[in-house]
N, C-alpha and C positions, 0 to 999 in steps of 0.2 A: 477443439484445440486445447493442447495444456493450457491452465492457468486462465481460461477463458474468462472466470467470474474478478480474478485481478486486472484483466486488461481492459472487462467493463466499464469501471473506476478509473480511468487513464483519460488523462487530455491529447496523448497522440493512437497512433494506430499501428498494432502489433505490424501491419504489414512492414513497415520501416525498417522493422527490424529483424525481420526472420533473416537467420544466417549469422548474424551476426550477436558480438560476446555482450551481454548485461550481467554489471555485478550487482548485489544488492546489498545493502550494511541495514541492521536491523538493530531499535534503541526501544527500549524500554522508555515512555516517556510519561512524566506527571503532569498534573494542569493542563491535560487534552481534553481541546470542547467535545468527545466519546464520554468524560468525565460525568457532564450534565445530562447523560442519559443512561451510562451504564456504571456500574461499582465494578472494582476494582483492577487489575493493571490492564493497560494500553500500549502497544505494540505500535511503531511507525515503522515499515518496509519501505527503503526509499531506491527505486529501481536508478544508475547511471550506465549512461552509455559514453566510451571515451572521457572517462570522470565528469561528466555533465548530468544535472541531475534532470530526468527526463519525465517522470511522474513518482509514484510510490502508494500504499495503504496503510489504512488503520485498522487496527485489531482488535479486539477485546479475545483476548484464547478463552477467559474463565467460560464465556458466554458460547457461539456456534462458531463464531471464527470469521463469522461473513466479512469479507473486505470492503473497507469503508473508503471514500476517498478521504486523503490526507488529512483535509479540513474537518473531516467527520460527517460530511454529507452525501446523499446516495441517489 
């Protein structure tokens, strides 16, 4: 399935929403607890469905990319 290892990371279940439109808005953010383990920028992907915000990821791009959950934990 696309995006399989983001939907890992997810508190609901991609089933919900197969068919149906998810935007995603994507922030550069400082003083993310990724901070106390990885150096330098951090990436929060936050998935909405009907402007409701439904789960999202954390990033580190410098590093492999793996999606973190929000919190920074995995």
């Amino acid at each position: 399935m696309p995006g399989e290892q983001e939907w890992h990371v997810q508190p609901v279940e991609p089933e919900e929403y197969i068919g149906k439109r998810l935007d995603r808005v994507r922030f550069v953010v400082g003083s993310h607890p990724l901070n106390s383990r990885l150096e330098g920028e951090i990436n929060v992907t936050v998935f909405l469905y009907e402007e409701e915000v439904i789960g999202g990821i954390s990033f580190a791009p410098d590093y492999d990319g793996a999606p973190y959950y929000l919190d920074s934990s995995y």
